[in-house]
C-alpha positions in Angstrom: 1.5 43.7 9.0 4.0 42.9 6.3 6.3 39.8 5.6 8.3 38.1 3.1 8.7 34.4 2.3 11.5 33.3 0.1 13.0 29.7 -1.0 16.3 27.6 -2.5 13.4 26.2 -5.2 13.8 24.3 -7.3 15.4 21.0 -6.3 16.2 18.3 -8.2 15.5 14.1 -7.3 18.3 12.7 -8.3 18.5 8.7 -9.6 17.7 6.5 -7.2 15.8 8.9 -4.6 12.2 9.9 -4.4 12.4 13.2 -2.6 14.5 16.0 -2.3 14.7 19.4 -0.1 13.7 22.6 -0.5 14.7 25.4 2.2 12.1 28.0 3.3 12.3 31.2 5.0 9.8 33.9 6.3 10.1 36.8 8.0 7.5 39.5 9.6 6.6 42.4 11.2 4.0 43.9 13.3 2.0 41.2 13.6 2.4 38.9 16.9 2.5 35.5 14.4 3.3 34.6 11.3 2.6 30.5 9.7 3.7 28.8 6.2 0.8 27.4 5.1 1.1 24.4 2.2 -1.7 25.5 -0.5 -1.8 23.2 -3.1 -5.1 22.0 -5.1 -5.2 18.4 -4.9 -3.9 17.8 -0.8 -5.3 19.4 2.5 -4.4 22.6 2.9 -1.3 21.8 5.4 0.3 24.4 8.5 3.8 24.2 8.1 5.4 26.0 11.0 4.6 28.8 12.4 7.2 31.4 14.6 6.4 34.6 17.4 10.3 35.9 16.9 10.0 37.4 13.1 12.4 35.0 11.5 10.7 30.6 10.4 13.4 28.4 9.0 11.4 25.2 7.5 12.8 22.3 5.5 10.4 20.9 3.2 11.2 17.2 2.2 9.7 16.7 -1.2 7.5 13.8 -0.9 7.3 13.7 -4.8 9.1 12.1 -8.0 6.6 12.7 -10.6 8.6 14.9 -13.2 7.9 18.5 -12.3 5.6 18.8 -9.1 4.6 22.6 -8.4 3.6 23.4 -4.6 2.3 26.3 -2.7 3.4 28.5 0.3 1.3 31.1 1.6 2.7 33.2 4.7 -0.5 34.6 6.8 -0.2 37.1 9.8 -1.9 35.6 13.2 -2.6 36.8 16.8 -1.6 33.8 18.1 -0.5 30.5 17.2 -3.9 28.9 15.0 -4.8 25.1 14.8 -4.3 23.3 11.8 -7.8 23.9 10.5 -9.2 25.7 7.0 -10.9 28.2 9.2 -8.0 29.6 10.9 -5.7 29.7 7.3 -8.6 31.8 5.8 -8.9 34.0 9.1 -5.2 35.0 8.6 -3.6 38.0 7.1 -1.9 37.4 3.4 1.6 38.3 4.2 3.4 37.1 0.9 3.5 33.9 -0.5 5.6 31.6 -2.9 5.7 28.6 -5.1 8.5 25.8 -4.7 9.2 23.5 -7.4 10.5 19.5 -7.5 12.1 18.1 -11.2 13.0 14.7 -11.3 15.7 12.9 -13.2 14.0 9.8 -12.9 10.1 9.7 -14.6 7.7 7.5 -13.0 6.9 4.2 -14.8 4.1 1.2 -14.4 2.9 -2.0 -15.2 -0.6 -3.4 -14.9 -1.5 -7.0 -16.2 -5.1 -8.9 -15.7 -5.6 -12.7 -16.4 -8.3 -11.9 -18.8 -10.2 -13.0 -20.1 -13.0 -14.8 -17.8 -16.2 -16.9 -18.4 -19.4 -16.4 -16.8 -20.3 -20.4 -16.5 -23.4 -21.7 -16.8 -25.6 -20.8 -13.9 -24.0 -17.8 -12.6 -24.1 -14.3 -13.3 -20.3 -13.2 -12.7 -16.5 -14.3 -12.9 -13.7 -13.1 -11.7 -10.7 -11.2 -12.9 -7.2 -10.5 -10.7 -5.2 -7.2 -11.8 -1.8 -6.9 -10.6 -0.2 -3.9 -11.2 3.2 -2.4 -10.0 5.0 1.5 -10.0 8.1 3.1 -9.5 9.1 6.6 -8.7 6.1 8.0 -7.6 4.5 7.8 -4.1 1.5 6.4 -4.8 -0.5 4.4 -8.1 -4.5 3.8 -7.8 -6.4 1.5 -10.5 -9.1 3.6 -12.4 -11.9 2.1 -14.0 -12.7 3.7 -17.0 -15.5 2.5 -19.1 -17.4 5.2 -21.2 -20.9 3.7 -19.9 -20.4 4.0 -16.1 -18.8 6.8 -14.4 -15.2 6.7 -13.4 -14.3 4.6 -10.4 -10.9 4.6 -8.0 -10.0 0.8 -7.6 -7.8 0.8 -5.1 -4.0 2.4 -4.5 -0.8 1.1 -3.0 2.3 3.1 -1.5 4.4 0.0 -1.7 4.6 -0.7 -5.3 2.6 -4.0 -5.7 -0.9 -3.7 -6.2 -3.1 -6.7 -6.7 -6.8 -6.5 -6.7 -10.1 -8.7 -7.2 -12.2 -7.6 -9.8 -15.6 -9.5 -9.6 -17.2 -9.1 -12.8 -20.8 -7.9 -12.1 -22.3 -9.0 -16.0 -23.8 -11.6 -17.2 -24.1 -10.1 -21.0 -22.4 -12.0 -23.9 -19.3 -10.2 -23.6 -18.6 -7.0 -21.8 -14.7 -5.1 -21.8 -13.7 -2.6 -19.2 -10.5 -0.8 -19.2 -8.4 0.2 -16.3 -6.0 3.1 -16.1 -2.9 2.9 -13.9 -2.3 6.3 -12.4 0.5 8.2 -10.2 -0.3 10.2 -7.3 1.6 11.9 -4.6 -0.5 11.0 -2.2 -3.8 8.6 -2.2 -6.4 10.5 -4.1 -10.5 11.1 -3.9 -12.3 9.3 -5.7 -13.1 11.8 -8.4 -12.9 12.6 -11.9 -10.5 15.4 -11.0 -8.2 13.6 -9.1 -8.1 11.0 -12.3 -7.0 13.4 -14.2 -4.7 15.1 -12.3 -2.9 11.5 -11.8 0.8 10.5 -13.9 -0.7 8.2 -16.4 1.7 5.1 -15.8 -0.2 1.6 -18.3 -3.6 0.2 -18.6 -5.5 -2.5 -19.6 -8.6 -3.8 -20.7 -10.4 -6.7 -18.9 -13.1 -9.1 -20.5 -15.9 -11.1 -19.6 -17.3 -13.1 -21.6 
């Protein structure tokens, strides 16, 4: 079996937007079926349309607006149409495959503010903290704890732009500071070291209890 997979890539997000489309097309031959598969390291492994007839016309609306985002098509050979599943991507013949690329015009920004500091009163063993944070031009933002004595920590995300979260403040030493890294994402993350570092860093701040 042989096939070719070819694209319009890239595209550009223009001011104002936060996606933009890419054009896809795949052809093959002696194989009954042929799929687009999305490969790309930090999201699912995705089936993006498959076709019997030789010739798959896809349009790809680019769900991104981080500045250069850098995805993955593979084209794999089937005997008949596969679920959506890991198993049936790997059980498929490597036809061809290409990479499609998203630039944007407009970089992604962020704001995260805390009403540090706050007091562990007498009697009690935590306090409180609220982070707020906000994002623009960028699917998602996620809260990271980052503190070199405990081990990374995902904080929570929002799609919609506002974020606010309640930090209770688990320390009853003299004074303790964390910090927390606002982060970009094109979609909500794992919570994993990797996927920290994979995210647009966007502000932080440190918190304090005291």
């Amino acid at each position: 079996p042989t096939g070719v997979v070819t694209s319009d890539s890239p595209c550009t997000v223009q001011s104002g937007e936060t996606n933009c489309t890419v054009i896809l097309e795949s052809t093959h031959q002696n194989i009954p079926v042929s799929c687009l598969w999305r490969v790309t390291p930090d999201a699912p492994i995705l089936k993006y349309g498959c076709t019997f007839n030789g010739l798959n016309t896809r349009t790809y609306s680019w769900p991104h607006a981080s500045t250069t985002r850098v995805e993955q098509f593979d084209l794999r050979g089937h005997a008949d149409t596969p679920p959506n599943t890991i198993a049936a991507y790997n059980s498929g013949a490597l036809l061809a495959q290409t990479t499609v690329t998203a630039v944007s015009t407009v970089p992604p920004t962020g704001v995260v503010t805390s009403d540090s500091p706050c007091t562990v009163q007498s009697g009690e063993t935590n306090c409180t903290v609220i982070l707020e944070s906000t994002h623009q031009n960028i699917p998602v933002s996620c809260l990271w704890r980052v503190t070199p004595d405990a081990p990374i920590l995902k904080y929570g995300c929002t799609f919609n732009g506002l974020n606010t979260r309640t930090y209770t403040w688990p320390h009853a030493s003299t004074t303790r500071v964390e910090q927390f890294d606002l982060r970009g994402h094109n979609d909500t993350p794992p919570n994993t070291t990797a996927a920290y570092n994979s995210g647009v860093p966007l502000a932080q701040t440190t918190v304090t209890g005291q």
